[in-house]
N, C-alpha and C positions, 0 to 999 in steps of 0.2 A: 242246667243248673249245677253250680259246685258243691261238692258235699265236704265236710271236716272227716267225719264218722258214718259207717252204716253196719248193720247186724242184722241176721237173720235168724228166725225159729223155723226152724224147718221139722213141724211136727204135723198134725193131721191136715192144717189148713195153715202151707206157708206165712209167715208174715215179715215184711221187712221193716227194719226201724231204721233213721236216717237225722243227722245232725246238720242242718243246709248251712250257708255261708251269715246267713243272719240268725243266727243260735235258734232255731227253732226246729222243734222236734218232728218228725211225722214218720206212721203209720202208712204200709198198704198191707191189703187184703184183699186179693182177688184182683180188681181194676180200682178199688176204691181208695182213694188217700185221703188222711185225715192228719189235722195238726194237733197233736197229744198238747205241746205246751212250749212257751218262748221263755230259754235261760234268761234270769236274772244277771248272770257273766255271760265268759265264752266258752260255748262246746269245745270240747277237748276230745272225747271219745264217750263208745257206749256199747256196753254188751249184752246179753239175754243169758239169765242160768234155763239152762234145756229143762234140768227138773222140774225147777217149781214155777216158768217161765217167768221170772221177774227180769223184769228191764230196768240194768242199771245204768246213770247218767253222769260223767264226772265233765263238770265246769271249773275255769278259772275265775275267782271273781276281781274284781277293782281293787281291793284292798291286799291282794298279793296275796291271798287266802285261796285254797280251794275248796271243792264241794264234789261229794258222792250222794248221791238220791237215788232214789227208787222208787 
């Protein structure tokens, strides 16, 4: 599978966070993957702050606009 974006927490229990080629988000933990959530745009990239582990998401959207979430 092709990925846009991926980030890792590498704090007591790894986790990776990953942007696939159909703007949707996912999760692992251990062996497990999960789909957090599918951009309304296009993934562009995505980081974790270590502190307070917040996972940020920045998309392109349609209207030539972009978007930062968390």
């Amino acid at each position: 599978a092709s990925l846009k974006a991926i980030t890792l927490l590498a704090h007591d229990e790894p986790r990776i966070f990953w942007i696939d080629m159909n703007n949707t988000v996912f999760e692992k933990v251990k062996s497990s993957i999960q789909e957090i959530l599918t951009l309304n745009g296009t993934g562009q990239d995505l980081t974790i702050d270590w502190i307070s582990h917040t996972l940020y998401i920045v998309e392109s959207l349609s209207s030539g606009g972009s978007s930062i979430m968390q």
